[in-house]
C-alpha positions as CSV (number, residue, x, y, z in Angstrom):
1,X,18.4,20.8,5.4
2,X,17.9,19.1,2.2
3,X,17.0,20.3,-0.2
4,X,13.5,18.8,-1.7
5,X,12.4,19.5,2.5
6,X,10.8,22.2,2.4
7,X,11.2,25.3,4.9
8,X,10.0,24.4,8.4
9,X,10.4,27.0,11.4
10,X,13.2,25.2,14.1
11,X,9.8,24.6,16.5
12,X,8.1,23.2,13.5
13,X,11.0,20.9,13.0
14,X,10.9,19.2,16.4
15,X,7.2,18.3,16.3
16,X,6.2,14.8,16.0
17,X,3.3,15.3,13.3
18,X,5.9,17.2,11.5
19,X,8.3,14.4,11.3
20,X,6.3,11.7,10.9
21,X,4.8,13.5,7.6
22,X,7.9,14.4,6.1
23,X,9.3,11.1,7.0
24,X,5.9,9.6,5.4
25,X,6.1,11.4,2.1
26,X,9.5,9.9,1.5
27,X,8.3,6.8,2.4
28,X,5.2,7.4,-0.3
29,X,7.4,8.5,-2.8
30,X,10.2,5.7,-3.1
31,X,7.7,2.8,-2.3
32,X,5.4,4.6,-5.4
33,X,8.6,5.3,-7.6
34,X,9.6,1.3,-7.0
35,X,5.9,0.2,-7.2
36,X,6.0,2.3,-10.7
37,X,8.7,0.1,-12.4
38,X,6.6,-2.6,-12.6
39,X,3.3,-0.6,-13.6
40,X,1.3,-0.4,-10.8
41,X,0.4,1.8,-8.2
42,X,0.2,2.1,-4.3
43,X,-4.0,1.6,-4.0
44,X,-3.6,-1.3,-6.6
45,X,-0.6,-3.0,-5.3
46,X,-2.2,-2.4,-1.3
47,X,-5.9,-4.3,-3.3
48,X,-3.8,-6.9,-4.6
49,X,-2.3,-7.5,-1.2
50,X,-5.5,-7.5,0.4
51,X,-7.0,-9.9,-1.6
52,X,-4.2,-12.5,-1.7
53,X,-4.3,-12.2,2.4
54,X,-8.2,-12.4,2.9
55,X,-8.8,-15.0,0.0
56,X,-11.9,-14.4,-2.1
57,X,-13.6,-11.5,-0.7
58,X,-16.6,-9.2,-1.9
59,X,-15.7,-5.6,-3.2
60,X,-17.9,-4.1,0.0
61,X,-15.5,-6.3,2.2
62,X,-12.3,-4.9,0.4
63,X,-13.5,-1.5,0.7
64,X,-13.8,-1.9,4.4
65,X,-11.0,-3.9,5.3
66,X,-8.7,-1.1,2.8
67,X,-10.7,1.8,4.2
68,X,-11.2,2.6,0.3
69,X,-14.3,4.5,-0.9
70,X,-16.5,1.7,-2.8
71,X,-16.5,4.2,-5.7
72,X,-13.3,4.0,-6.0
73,X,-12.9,0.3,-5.3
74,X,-14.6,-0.2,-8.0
75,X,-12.5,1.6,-10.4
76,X,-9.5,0.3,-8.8
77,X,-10.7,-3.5,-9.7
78,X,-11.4,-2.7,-12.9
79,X,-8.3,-1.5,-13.3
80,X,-6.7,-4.8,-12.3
81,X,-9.2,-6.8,-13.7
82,X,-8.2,-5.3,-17.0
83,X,-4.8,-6.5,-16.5
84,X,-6.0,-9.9,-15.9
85,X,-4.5,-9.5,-12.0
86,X,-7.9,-10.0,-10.5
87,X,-11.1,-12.3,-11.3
88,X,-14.8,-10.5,-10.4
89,X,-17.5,-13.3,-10.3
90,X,-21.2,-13.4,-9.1
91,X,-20.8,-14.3,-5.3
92,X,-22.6,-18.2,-5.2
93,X,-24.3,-17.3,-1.8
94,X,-25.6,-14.0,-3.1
95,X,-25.7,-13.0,-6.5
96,X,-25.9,-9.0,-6.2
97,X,-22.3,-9.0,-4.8
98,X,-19.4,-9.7,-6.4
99,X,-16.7,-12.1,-5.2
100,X,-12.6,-10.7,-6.0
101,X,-9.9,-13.1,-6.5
102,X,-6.1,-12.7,-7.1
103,X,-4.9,-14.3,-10.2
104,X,-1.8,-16.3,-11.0
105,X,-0.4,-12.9,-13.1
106,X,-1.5,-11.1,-10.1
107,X,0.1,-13.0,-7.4
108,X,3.3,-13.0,-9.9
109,X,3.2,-9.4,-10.0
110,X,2.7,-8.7,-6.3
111,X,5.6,-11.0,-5.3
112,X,8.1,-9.1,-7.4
113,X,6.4,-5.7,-5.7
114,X,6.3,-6.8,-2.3
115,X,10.4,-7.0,-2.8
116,X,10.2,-3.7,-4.4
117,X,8.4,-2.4,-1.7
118,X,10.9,-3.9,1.0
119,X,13.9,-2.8,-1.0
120,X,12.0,0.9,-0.8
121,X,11.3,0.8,3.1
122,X,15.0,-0.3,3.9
123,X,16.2,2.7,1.7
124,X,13.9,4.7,3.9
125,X,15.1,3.0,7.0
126,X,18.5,2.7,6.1
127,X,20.2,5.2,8.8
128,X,18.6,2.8,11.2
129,X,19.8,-0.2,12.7
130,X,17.7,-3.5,12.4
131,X,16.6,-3.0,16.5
132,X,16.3,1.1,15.6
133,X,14.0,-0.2,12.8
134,X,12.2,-2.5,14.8
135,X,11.5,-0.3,17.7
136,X,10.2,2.5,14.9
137,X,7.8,-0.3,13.8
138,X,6.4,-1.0,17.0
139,X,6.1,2.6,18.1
140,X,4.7,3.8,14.8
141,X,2.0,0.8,16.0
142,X,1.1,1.8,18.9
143,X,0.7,5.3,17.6
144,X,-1.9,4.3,15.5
């Protein structure tokens, strides 16, 4: 056993939910460590993502589609609209909402995480094979 795992009873060990946890806190922590070299955090980099796949969107569609409190969507744009990664406007079919957009410095940044990212998940993967990481993929899917 290594030794940042922490003590599990053998039983304990063979469990599914078990596994998948410990094997989801690594994951957590090298993506966040990698993600961290450039500045930015899971949440921001995931809201970055979002918003560079959805197009413009309002901050009450982010939330949803992130499954992200809208209290702390909010902060979490301000954040990145502080670093001039996102754009907030008025919404021109309805005023009271706010429309997000990904910047130029923000697209920059979140292609040079997304390979930080992929660099991080093939460390975590990398006592896999390619069709061992695949088939952990898919089955991870379906679990969810």
């Amino acid at each position: 056993m290594a030794d940042n795992t922490p003590y599990a009873p053998a039983r304990i060990r063979t469990l599914p939910s078990w596994l998948l946890g410990r094997a989801a806190a690594r994951g957590h922590r090298l993506v966040g460590e990698a993600l961290a070299t450039e500045g930015i955090r899971m949440m921001h980099h995931a809201v970055l993502s979002a918003v560079a796949e959805l197009g413009p969107l309002s901050q009450a569609e982010l939330s949803r589609s992130l499954a992200i409190d809208p209290k702390d969507m909010v902060a979490i744009v301000n954040d990145l609209q502080r670093e001039a990664l996102l754009t907030r406007a008025p919404d021109p079919r309805d005023r009271r909402k706010n429309t997000v957009t990904i910047s130029p410095a923000g697209q920059e940044l979140l292609l040079r995480t997304e390979q930080l990212g992929d660099r991080a998940n093939a460390e975590l993967t990398a006592a896999l094979t390619p069709e061992e990481r695949a088939q952990l993929v898919s089955l991870l899917a379906r679990i969810l």
